[in-house]
Biopython code that builds the backbone (N, CA, C, O; Angstrom):
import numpy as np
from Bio.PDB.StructureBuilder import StructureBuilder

atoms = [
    (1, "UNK", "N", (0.842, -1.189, 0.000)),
    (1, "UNK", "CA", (0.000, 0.000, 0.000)),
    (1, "UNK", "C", (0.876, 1.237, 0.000)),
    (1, "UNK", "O", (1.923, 1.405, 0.625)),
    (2, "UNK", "N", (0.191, 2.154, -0.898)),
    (2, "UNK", "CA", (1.275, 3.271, -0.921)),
    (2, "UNK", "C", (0.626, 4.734, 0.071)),
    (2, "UNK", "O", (-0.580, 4.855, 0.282)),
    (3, "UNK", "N", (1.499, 5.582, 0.507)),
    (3, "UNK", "CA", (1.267, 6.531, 1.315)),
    (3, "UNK", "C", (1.736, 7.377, 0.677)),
    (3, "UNK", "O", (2.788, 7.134, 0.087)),
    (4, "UNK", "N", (1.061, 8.800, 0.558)),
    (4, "UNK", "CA", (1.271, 9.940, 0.170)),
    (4, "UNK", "C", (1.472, 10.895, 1.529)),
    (4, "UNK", "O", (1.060, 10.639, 2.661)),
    (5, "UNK", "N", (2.123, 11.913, 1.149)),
    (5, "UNK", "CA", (1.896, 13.047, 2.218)),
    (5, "UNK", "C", (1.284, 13.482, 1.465)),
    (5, "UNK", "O", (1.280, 13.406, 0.237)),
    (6, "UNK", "N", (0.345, 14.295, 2.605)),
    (6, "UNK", "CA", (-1.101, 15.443, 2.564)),
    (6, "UNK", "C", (-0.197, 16.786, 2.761)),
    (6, "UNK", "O", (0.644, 17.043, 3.622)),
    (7, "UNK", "N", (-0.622, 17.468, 1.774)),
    (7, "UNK", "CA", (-0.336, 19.207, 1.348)),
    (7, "UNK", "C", (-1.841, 19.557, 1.448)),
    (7, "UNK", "O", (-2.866, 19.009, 1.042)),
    (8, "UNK", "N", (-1.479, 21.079, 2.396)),
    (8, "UNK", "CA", (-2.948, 21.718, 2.304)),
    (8, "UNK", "C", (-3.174, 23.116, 1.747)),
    (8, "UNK", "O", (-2.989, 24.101, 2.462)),
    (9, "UNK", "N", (-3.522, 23.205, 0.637)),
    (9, "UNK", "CA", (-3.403, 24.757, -0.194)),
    (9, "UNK", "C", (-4.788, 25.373, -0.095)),
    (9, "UNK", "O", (-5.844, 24.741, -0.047)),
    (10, "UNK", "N", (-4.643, 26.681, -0.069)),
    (10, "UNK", "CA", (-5.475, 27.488, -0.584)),
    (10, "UNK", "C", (-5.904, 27.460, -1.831)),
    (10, "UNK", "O", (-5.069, 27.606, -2.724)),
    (11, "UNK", "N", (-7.369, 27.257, -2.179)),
    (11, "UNK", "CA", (-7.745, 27.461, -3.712)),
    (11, "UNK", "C", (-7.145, 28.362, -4.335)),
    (11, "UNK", "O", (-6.840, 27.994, -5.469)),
    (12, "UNK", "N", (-6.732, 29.751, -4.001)),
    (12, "UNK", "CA", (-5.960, 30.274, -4.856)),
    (12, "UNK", "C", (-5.314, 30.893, -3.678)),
    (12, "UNK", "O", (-5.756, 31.777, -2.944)),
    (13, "UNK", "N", (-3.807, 30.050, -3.620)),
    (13, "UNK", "CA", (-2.891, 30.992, -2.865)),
    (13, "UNK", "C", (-2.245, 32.212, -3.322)),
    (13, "UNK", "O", (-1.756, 32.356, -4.442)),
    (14, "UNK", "N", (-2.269, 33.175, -2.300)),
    (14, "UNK", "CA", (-1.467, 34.272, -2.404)),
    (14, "UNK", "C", (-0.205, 34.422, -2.049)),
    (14, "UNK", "O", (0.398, 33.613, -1.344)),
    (15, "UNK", "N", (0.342, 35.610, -2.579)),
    (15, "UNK", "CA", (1.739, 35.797, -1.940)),
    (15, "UNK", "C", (2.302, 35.911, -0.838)),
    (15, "UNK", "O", (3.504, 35.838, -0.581)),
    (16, "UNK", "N", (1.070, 36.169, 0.114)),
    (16, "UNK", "CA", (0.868, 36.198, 1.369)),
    (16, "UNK", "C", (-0.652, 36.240, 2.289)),
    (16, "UNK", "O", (-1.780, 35.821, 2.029)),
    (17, "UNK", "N", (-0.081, 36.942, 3.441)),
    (17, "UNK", "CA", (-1.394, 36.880, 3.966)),
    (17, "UNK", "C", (-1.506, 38.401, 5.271)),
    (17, "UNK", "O", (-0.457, 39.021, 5.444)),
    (18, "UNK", "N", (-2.394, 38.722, 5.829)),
    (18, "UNK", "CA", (-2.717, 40.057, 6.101)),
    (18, "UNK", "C", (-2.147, 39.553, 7.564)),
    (18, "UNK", "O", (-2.697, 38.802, 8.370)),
    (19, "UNK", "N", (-1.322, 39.977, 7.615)),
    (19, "UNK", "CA", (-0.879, 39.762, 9.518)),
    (19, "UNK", "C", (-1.091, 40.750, 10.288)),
    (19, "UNK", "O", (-1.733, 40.440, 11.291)),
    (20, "UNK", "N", (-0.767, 41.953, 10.199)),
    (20, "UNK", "CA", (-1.741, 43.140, 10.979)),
    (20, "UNK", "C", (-2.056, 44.368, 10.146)),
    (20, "UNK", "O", (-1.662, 44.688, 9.025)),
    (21, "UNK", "N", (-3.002, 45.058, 11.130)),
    (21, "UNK", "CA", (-3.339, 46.410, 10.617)),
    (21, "UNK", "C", (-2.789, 47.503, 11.046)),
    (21, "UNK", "O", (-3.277, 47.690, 12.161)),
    (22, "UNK", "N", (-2.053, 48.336, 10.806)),
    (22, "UNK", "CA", (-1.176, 49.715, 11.025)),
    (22, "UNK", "C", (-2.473, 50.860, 10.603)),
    (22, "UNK", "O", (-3.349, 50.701, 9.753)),
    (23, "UNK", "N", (-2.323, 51.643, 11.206)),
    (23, "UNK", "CA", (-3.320, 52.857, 11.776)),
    (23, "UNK", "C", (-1.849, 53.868, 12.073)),
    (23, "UNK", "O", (-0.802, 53.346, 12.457)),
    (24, "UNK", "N", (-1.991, 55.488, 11.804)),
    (24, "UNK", "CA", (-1.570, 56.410, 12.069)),
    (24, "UNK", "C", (-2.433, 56.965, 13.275)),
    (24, "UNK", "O", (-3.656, 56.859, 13.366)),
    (25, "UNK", "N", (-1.666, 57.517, 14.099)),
    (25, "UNK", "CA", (-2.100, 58.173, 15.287)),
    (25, "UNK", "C", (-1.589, 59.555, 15.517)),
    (25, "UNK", "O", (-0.493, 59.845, 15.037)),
    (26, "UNK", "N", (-2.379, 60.591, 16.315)),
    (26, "UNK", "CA", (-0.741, 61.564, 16.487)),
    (26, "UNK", "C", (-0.605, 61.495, 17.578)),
    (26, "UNK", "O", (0.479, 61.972, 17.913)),
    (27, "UNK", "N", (-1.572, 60.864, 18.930)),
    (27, "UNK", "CA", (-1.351, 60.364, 20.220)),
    (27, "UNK", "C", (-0.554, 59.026, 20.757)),
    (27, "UNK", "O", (-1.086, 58.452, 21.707)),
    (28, "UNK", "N", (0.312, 58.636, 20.392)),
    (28, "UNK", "CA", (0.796, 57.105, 20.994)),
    (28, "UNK", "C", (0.657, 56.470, 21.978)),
    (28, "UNK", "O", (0.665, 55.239, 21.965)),
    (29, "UNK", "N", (0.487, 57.245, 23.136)),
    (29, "UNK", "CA", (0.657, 56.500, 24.129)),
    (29, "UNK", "C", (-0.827, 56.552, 24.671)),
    (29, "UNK", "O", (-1.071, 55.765, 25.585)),
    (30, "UNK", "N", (-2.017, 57.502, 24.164)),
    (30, "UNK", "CA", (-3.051, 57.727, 24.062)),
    (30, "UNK", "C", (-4.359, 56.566, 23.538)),
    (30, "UNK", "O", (-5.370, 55.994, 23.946)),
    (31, "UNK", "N", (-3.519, 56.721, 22.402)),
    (31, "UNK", "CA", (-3.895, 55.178, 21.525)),
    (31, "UNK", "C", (-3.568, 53.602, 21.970)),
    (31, "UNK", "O", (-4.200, 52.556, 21.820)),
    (32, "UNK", "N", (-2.556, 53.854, 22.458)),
    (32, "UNK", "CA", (-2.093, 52.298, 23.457)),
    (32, "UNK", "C", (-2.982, 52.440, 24.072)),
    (32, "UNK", "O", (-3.851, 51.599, 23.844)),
    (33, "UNK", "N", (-3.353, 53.552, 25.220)),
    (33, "UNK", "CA", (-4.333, 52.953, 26.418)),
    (33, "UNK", "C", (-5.732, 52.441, 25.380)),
    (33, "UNK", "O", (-6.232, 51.318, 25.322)),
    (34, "UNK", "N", (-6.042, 53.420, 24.784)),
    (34, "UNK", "CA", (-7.883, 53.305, 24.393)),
    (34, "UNK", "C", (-7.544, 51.764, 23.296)),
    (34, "UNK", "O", (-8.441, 50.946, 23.498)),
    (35, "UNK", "N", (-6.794, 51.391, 22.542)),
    (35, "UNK", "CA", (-6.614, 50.111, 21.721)),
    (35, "UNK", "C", (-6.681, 49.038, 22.831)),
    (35, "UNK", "O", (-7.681, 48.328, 22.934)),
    (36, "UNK", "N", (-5.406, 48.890, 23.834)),
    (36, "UNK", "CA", (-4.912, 47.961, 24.705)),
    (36, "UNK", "C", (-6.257, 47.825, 25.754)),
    (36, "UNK", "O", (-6.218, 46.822, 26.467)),
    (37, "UNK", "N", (-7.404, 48.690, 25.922)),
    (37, "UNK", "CA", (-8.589, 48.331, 26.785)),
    (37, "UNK", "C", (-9.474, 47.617, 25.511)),
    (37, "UNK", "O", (-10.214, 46.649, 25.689)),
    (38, "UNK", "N", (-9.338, 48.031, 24.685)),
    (38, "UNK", "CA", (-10.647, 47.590, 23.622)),
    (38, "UNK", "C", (-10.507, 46.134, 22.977)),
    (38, "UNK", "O", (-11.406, 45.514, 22.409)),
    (39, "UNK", "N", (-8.987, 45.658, 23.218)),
    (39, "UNK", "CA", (-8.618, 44.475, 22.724)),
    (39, "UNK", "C", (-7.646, 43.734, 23.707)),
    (39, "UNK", "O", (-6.683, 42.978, 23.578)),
    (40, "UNK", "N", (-8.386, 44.331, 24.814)),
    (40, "UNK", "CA", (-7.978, 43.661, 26.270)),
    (40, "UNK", "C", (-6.356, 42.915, 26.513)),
    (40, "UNK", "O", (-6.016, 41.868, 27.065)),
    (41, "UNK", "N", (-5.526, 44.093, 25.761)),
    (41, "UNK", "CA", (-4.156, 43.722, 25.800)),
    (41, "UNK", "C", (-3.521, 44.894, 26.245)),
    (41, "UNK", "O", (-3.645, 45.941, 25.609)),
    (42, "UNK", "N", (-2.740, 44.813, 27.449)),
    (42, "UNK", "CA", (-1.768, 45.965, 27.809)),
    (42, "UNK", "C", (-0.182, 45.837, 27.909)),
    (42, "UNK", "O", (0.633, 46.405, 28.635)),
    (43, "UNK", "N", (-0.065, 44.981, 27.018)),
    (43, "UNK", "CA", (1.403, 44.761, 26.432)),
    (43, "UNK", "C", (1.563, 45.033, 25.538)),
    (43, "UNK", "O", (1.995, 43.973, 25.083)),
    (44, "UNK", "N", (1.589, 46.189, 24.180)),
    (44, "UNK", "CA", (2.163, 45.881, 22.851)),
    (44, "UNK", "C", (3.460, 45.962, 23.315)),
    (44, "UNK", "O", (3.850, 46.417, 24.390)),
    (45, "UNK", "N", (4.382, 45.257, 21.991)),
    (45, "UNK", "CA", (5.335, 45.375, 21.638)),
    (45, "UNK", "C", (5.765, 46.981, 20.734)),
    (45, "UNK", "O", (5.389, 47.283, 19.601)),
    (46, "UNK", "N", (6.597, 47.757, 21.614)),
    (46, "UNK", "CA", (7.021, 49.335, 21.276)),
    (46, "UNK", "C", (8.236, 49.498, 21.116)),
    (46, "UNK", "O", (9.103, 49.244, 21.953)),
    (47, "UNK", "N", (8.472, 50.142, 19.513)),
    (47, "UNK", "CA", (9.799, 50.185, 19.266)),
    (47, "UNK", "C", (9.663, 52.052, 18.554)),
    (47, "UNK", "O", (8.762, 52.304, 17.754)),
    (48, "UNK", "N", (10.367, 52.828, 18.863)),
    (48, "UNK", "CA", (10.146, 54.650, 18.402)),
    (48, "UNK", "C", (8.955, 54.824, 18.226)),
    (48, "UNK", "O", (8.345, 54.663, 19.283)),
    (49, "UNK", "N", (8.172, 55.136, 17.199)),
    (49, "UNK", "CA", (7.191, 55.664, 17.343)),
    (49, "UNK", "C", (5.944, 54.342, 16.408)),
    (49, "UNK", "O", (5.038, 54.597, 15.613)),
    (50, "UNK", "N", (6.434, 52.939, 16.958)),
    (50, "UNK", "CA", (5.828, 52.300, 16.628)),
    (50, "UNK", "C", (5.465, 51.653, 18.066)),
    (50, "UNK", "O", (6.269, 51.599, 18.997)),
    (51, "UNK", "N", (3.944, 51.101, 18.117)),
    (51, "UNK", "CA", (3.162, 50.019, 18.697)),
    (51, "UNK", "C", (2.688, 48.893, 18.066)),
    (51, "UNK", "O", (2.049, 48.991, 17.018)),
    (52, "UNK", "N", (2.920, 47.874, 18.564)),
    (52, "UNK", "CA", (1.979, 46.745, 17.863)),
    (52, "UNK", "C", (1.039, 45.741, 19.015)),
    (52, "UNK", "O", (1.554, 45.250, 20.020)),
    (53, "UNK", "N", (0.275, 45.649, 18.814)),
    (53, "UNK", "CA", (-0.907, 44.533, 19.634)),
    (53, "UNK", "C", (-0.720, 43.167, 18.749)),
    (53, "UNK", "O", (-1.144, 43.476, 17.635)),
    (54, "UNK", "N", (-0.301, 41.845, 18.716)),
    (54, "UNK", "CA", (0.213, 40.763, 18.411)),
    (54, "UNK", "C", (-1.285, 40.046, 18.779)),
    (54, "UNK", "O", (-1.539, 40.038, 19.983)),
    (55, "UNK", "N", (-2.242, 39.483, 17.938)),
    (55, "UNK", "CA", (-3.366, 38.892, 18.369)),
    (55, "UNK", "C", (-2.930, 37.463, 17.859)),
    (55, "UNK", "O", (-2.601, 37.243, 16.694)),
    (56, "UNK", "N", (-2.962, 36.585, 18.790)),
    (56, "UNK", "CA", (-2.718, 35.069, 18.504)),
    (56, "UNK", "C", (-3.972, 34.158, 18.225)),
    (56, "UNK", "O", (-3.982, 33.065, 17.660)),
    (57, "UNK", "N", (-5.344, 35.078, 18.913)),
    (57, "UNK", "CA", (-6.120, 34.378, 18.571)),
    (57, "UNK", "C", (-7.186, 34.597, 17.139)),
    (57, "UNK", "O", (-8.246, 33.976, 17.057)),
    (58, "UNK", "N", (-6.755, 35.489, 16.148)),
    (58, "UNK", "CA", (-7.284, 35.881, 15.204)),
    (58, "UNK", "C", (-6.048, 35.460, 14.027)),
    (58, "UNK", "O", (-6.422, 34.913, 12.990)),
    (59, "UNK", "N", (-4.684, 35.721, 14.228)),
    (59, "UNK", "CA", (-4.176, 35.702, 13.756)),
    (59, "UNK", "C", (-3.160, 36.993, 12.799)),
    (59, "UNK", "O", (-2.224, 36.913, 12.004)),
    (60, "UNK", "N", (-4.044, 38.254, 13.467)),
    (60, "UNK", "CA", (-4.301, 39.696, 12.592)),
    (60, "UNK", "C", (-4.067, 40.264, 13.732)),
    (60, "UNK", "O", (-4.773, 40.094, 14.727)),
    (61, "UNK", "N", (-2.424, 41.440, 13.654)),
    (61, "UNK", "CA", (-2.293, 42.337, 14.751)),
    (61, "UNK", "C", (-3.050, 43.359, 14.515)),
    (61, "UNK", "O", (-3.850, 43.458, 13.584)),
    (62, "UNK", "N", (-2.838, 44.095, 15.289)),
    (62, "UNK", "CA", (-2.845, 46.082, 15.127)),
    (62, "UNK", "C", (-1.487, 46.748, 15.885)),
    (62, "UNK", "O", (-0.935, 46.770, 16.985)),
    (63, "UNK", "N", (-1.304, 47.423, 14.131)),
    (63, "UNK", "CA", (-0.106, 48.409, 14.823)),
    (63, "UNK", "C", (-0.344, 49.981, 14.822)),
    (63, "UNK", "O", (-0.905, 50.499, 13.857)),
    (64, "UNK", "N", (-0.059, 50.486, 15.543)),
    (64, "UNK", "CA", (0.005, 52.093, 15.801)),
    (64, "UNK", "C", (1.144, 52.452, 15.341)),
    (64, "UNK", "O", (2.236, 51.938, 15.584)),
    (65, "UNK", "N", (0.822, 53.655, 14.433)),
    (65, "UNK", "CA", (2.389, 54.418, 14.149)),
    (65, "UNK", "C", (2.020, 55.702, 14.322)),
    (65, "UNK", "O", (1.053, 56.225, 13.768)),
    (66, "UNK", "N", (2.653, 56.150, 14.965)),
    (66, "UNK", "CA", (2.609, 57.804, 15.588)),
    (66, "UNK", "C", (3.319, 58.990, 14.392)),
    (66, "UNK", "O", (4.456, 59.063, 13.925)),
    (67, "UNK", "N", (2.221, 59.737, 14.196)),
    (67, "UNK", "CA", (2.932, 60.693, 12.867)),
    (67, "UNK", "C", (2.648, 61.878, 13.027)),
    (67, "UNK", "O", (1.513, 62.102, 13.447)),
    (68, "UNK", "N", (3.553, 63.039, 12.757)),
    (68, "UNK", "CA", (3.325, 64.712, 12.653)),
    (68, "UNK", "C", (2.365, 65.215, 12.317)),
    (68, "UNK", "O", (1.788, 66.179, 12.820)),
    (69, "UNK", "N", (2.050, 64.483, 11.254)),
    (69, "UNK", "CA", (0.956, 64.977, 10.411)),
    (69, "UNK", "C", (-0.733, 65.026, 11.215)),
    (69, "UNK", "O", (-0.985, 64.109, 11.998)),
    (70, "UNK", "N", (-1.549, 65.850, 11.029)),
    (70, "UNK", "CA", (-3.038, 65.643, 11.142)),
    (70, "UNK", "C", (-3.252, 65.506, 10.333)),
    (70, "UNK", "O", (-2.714, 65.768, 9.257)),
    (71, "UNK", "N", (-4.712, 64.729, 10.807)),
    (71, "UNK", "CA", (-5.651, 63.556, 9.551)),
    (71, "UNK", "C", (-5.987, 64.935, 8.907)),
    (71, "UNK", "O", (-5.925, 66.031, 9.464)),
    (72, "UNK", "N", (-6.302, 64.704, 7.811)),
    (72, "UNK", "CA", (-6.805, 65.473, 6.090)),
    (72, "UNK", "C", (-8.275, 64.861, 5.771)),
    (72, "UNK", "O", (-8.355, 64.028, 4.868)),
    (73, "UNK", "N", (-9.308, 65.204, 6.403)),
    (73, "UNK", "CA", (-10.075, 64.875, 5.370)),
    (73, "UNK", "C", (-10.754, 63.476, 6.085)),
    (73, "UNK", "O", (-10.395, 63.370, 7.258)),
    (74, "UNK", "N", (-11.469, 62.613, 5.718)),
    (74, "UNK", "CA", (-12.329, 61.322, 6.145)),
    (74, "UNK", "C", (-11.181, 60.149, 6.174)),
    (74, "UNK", "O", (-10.228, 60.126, 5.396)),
    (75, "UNK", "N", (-11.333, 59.560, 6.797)),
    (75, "UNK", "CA", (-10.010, 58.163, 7.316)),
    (75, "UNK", "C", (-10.793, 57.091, 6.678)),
    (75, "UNK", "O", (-11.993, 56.856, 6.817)),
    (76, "UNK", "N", (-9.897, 56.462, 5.934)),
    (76, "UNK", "CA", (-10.676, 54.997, 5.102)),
    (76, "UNK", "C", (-10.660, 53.980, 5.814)),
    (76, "UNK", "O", (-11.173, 52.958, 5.358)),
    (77, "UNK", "N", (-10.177, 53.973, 6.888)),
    (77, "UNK", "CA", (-9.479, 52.525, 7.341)),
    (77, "UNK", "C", (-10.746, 52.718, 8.732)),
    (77, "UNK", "O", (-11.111, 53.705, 9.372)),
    (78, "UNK", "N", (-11.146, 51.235, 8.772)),
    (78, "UNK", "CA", (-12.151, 50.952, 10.585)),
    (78, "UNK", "C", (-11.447, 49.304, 10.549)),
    (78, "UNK", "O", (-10.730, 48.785, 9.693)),
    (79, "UNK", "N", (-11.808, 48.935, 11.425)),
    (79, "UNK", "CA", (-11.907, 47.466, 12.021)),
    (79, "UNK", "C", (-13.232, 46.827, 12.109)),
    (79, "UNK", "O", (-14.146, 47.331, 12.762)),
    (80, "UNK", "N", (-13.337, 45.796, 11.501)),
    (80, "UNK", "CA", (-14.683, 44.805, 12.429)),
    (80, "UNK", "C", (-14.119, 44.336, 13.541)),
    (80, "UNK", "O", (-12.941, 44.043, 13.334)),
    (81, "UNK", "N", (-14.436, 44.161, 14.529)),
    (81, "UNK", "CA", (-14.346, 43.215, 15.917)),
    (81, "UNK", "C", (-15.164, 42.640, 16.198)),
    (81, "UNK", "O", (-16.289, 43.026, 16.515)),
    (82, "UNK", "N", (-14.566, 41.125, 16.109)),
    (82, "UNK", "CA", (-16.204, 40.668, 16.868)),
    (82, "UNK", "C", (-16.185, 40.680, 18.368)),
    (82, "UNK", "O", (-15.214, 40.870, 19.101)),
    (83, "UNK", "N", (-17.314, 40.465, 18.661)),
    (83, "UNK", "CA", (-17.939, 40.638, 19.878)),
    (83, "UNK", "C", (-18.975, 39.873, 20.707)),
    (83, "UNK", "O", (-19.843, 39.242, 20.105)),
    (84, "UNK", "N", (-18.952, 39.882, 21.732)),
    (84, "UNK", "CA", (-20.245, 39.215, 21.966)),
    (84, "UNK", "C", (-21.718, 39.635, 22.584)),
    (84, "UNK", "O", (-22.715, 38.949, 22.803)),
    (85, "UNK", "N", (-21.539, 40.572, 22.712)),
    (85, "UNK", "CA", (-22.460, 41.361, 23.035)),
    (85, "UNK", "C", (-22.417, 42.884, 22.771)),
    (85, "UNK", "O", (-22.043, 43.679, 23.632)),
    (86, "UNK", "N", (-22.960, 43.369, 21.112)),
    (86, "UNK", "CA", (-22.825, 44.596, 20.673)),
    (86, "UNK", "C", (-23.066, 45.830, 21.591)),
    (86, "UNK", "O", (-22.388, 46.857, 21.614)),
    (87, "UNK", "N", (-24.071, 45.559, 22.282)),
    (87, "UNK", "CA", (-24.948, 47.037, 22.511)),
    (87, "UNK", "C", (-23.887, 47.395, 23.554)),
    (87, "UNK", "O", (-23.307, 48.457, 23.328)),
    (88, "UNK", "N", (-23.450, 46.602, 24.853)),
    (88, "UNK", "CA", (-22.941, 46.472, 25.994)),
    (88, "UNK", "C", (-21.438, 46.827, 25.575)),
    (88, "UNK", "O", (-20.641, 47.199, 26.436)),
    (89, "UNK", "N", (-21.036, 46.690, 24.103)),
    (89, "UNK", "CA", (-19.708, 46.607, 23.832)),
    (89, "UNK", "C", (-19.365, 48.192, 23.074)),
    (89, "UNK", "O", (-18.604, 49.097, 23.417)),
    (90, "UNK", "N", (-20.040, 48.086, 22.232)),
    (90, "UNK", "CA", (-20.644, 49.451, 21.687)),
    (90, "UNK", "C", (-20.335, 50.846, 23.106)),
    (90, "UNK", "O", (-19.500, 51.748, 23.032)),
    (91, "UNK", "N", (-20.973, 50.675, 23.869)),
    (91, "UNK", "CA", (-20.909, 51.711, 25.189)),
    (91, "UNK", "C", (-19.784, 51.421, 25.514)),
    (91, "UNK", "O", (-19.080, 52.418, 25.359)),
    (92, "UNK", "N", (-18.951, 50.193, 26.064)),
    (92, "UNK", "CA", (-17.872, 50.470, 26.332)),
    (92, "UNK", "C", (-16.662, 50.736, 25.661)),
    (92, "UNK", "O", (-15.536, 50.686, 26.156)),
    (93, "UNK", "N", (-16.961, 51.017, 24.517)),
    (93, "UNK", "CA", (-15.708, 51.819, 23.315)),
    (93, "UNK", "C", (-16.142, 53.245, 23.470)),
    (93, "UNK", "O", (-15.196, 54.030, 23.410)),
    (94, "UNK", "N", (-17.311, 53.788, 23.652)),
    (94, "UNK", "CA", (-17.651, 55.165, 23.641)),
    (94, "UNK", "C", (-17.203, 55.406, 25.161)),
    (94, "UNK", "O", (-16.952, 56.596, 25.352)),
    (95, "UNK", "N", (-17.042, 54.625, 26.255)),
    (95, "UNK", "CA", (-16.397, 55.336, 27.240)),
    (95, "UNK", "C", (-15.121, 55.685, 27.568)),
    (95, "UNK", "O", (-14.689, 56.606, 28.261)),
    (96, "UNK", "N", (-14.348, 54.424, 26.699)),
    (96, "UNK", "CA", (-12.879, 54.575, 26.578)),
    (96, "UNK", "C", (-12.304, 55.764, 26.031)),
    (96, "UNK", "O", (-11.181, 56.181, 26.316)),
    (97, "UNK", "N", (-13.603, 56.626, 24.745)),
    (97, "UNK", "CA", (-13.378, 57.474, 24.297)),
    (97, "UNK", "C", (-13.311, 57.489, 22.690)),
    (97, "UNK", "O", (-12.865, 58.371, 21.956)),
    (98, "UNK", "N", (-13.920, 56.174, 22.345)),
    (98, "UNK", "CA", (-14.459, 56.138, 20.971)),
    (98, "UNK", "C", (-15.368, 57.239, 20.436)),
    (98, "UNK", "O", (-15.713, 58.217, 21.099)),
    (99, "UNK", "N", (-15.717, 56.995, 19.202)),
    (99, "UNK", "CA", (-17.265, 57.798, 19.032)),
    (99, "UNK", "C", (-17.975, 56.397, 17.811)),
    (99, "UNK", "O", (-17.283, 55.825, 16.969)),
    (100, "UNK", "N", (-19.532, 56.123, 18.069)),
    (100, "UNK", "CA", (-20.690, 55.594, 17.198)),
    (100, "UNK", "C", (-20.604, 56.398, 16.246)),
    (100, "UNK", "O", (-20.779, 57.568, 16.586)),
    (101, "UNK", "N", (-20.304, 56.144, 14.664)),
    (101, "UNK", "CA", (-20.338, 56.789, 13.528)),
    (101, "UNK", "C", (-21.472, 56.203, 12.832)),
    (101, "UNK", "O", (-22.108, 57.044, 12.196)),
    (102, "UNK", "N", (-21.886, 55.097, 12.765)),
    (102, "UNK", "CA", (-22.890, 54.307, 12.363)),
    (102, "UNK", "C", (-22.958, 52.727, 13.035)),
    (102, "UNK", "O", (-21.974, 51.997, 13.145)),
    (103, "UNK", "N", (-23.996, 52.465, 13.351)),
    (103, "UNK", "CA", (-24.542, 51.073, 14.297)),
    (103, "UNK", "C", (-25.243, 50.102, 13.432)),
    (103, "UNK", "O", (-26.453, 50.066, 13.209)),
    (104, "UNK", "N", (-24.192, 49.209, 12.909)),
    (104, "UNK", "CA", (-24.819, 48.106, 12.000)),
    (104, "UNK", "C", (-24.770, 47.022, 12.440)),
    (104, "UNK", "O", (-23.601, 46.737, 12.701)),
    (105, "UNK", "N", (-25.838, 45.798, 12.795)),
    (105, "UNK", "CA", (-25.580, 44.306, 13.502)),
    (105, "UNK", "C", (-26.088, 43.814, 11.732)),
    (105, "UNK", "O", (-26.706, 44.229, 10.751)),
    (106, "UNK", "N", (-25.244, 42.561, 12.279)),
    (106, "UNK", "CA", (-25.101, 41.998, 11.081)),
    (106, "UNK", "C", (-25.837, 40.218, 11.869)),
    (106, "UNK", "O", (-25.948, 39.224, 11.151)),
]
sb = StructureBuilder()
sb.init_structure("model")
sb.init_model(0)
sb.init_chain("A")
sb.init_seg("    ")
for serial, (resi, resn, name, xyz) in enumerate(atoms, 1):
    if name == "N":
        sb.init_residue(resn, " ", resi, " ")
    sb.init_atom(name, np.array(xyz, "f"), 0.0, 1.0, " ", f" {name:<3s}", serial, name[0])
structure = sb.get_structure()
């Protein structure tokens, strides 16, 4: 009887894959607190005017990079997070100091 090894591909692999999300800030250490409560991590890894949050259980960080510049105009970039309880979760991002721009359950 013959044995093969098992390979496991993606239907169409890519060149890679999305390991985190980088966000500009002009607060750093501002943004650590309100990120590091919202994704219940108060360790990133900080190197100059970089932060990163390392999520092991998604697979997808978030990094903060701190810049001179002010935002210009409407920001393209949000996050989904899941959650487990929107409404309850929802309030506690607006106390950390979020703001509700629009409230969509899916």
């Amino acid at each position: 009887m013959r044995t093969r090894e098992r390979s496991f591909y993606l239907i169409n692999p890519g060149i890679g894959h999305i390991s985190g999300v980088v966000m500009d800030v002009a607060d750093l250490d501002r943004s650590i607190q309100f990120w590091g409560a919202v994704l219940g991590s108060s360790d990133p890894k900080r190197f100059g005017q970089y932060a990163f949050f390392p999520d092991v259980s998604s697979g997808v960080g978030l990094g903060l990079q701190q810049v001179p510049e002010t935002k210009a105009g409407k920001g393209r970039t949000h996050l989904d997070i899941k959650v487990s309880d929107l409404e309850s979760s929802a309030a506690a991002v607006i106390t950390l100091g979020g703001s509700q721009v629009e409230f969509v359950k899916e």
